[in-house]
N, C-alpha and C positions, 0 to 999 in steps of 0.2 A: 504494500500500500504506500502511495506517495500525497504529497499534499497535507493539507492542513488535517489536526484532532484535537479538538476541542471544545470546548463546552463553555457557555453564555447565557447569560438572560438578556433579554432584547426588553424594549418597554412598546408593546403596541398602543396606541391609543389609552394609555393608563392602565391596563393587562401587562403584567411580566408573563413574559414566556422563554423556558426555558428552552436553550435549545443545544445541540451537537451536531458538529462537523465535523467531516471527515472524508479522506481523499481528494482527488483532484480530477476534472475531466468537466462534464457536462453536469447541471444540477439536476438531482434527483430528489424530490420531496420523500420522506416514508413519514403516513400517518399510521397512528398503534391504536388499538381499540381500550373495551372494559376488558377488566378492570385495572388495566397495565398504563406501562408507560412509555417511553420511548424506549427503553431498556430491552423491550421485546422484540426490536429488530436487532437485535446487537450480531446473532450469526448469519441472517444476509446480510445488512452492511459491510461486514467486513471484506464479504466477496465484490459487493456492489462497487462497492470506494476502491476497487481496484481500475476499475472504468469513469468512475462518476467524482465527482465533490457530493456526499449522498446527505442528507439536511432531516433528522429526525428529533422534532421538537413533542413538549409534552404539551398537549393541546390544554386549551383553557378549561381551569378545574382539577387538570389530575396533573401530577409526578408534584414534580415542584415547580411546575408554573403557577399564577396566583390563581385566586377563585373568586371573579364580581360578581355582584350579586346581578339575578338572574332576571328583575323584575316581576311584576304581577301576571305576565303571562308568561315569562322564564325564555322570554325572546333572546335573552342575551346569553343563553346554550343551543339559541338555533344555530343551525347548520350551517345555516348563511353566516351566521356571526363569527362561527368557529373558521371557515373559511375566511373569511375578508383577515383573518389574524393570520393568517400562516400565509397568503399572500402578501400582505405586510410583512413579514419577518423575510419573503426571500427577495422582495425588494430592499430590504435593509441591506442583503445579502448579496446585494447586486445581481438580482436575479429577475429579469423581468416576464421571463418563458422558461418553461422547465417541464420535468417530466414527474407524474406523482404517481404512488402507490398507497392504497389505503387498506388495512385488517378494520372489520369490526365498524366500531364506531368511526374510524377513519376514515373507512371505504366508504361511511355517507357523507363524510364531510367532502372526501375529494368527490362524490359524486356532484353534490350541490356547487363543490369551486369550478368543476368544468361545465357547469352549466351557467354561474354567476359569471363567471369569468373566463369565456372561450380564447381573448386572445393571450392568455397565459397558459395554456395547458397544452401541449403536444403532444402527450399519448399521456395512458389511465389504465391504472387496475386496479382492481376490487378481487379483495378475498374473502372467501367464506361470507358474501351478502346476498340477498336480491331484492332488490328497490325497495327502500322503504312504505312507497305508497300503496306497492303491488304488497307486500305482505299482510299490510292494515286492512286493505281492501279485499284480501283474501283469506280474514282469519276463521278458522277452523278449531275442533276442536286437539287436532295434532298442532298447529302454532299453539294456542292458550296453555298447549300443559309444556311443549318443548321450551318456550320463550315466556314463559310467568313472568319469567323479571321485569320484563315490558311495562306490562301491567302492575305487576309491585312498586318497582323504584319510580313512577308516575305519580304514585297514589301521594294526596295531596296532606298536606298539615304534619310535616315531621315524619310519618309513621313507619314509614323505610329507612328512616334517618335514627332514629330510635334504638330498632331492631338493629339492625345493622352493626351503628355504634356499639351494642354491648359485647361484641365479637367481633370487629373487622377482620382481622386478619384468619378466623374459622372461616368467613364467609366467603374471602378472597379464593382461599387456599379449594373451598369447597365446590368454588364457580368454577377451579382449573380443572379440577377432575371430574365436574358432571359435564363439562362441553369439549374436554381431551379423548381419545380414543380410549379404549381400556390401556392398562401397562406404560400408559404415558409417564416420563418423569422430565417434570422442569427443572433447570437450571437454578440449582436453591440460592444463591447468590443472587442472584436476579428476581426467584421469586423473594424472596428476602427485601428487597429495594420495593419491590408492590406494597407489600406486607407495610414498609415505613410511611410510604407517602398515603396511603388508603386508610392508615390508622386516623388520621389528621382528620376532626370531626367534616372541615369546610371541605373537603374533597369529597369524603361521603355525600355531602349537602349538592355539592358542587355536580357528582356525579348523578345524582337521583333531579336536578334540574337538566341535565344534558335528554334526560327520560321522559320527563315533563313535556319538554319540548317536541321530543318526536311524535308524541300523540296529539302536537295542538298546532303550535304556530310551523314546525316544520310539512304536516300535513299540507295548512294552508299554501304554504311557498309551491309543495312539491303538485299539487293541483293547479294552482297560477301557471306552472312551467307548464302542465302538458296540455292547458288549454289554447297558451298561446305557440304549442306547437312544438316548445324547446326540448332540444333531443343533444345527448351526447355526441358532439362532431366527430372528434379526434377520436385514434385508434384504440381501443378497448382490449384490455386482456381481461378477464374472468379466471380465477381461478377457487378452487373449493376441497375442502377436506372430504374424501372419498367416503368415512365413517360419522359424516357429521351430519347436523339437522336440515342443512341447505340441499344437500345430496337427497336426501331421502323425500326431501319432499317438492323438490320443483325441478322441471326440464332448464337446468340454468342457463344456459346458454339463449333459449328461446325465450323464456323472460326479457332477459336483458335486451333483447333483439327488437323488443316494444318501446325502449328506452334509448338506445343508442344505436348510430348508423353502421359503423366499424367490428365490431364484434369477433371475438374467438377468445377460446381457454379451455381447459380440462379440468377435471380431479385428481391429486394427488395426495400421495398416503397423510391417514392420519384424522385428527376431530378437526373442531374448528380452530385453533389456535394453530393454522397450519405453519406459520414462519417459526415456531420454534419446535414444534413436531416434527415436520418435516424439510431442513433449512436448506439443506444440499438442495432439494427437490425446486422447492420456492425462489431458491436465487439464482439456480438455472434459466428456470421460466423468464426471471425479469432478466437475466441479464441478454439472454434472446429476444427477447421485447423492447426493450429499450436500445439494444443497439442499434436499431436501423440509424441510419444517415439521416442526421437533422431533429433525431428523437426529441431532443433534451439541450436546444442548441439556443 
């Protein structure tokens, strides 16, 4: 690996965000999902940053970036908001165009940035998702019992913040292994780092508004977009954990194909937390996807 490592808080708009650099080459955004933090890219980065300068900050609310409060309709963990920051941060980073990858709650934030923001995004991929709006619009009784937490960390007046609190780190620990393949083991050093920043009552709070939001003001966004017709331009990689809830229950690729022009991806081993499951596998993928000429330029 050549080029810059390093680690920063940037001031967005009155938001610290923390963030890490590393290697040199063309910029590569990685956004980390629930309940982690930027930490959970750490084994592709290291492959990525062999090609890339690869930019993995901890999204507003969790690791040690800070936690605003979220307002009365918890607008300030929409998607949109989380996005307009992490474009901020790689324009601070002299980055006006780049390439993103998003897990989890990432993959909806970089969803919503290539759709906020087309002439920043060059190519996109999303792991272990499929459209927030299609999932809402398609809940069942296999989503309510797979994806509870939806519905839990939503619920309003403290009551997941509560629960939660009296255990974080049983709860963190417990979300790895009900959304990991069976035999999965994390990186306890790393899981270790979740475990610190998710004890911290405001990130709990913090996280359970990022939840708020996708069942309210994110909806609204994400209905605006497909009335006025907005569809993912740039080139789409999909990818999804072969043992996990997304697999089992949606043709993903054909979903996505509702959503965006460009489209391809597969399954590869492992649950939903595929970047640390399966890293070799995952950072083959992008580093094939992002290569083409002009990707991330």
């Amino acid at each position: 690996m050549t080029g810059a490592d390093e680690t920063t808080d940037l001031d967005v708009d009155g938001v610290r965000i923390r963030v890490r650099r590393r290697g040199s080459g063309s910029p590569l955004l990685l956004l980390h999902g629930y309940p982690q933090t930027h930490r959970m890219w750490d084994g592709v980065a290291t492959v990525l940053a062999e090609r890339h300068e690869v930019i993995t900050p901890d999204l507003r609310g969790y690791g040690d970036s800070s936690a605003p409060d979220g307002g009365p309709d918890h607008a300030g963990y929409a998607k949109r908001a989380m996005a307009a920051d992490v474009v901020a941060v790689m324009a601070a980073l002299g980055h006006e165009r780049f390439a993103v990858a998003g897990h989890d709650r990432g993959g909806r934030v970089a969803h919503r940035l290539a759709l906020d923001h087309p002439q920043a995004v060059t190519r996109l991929a999303v792991l272990d998702i499929a459209p927030t709006l299609h999932m809402v619009e398609n809940t069942d009784r296999q989503l309510a019992y797979g994806y509870y937490h939806w519905f839990f960390l939503a619920q309003p007046d403290g009551l997941p913040e509560r629960l939660i609190g009296a255990d974080p780190g049983w709860f963190l620990r417990e979300k790895l292994r009900r959304w990991s393949a069976p035999g999965t083991v994390f990186d306890e050093e790393r899981v270790a780092e979740y475990v610190r920043c998710f004890s911290r009552p405001e990130v709990v709070h913090a996280s359970c508004e990022d939840y708020r939001a996708a069942l309210g003001v994110d909806l609204d966004h994400d209905r605006a977009s497909r009335e006025a017709g907005q569809r993912v331009g740039c080139p789409l990689l999909v990818l999804w954990g072969e043992a996990g809830f997304v697999a089992r229950s949606y043709d993903v690729l054909d979903v996505w194909r509702r959503y965006a022009d460009d489209v391809r991806g597969r399954a590869v081993p492992g649950g939903h937390f595929c970047p640390e499951e399966s890293p070799a596998e995952v950072a083959a993928a992008l580093v094939e996807f992002f290569a083409v000429d002009g990707a991330a330029g």
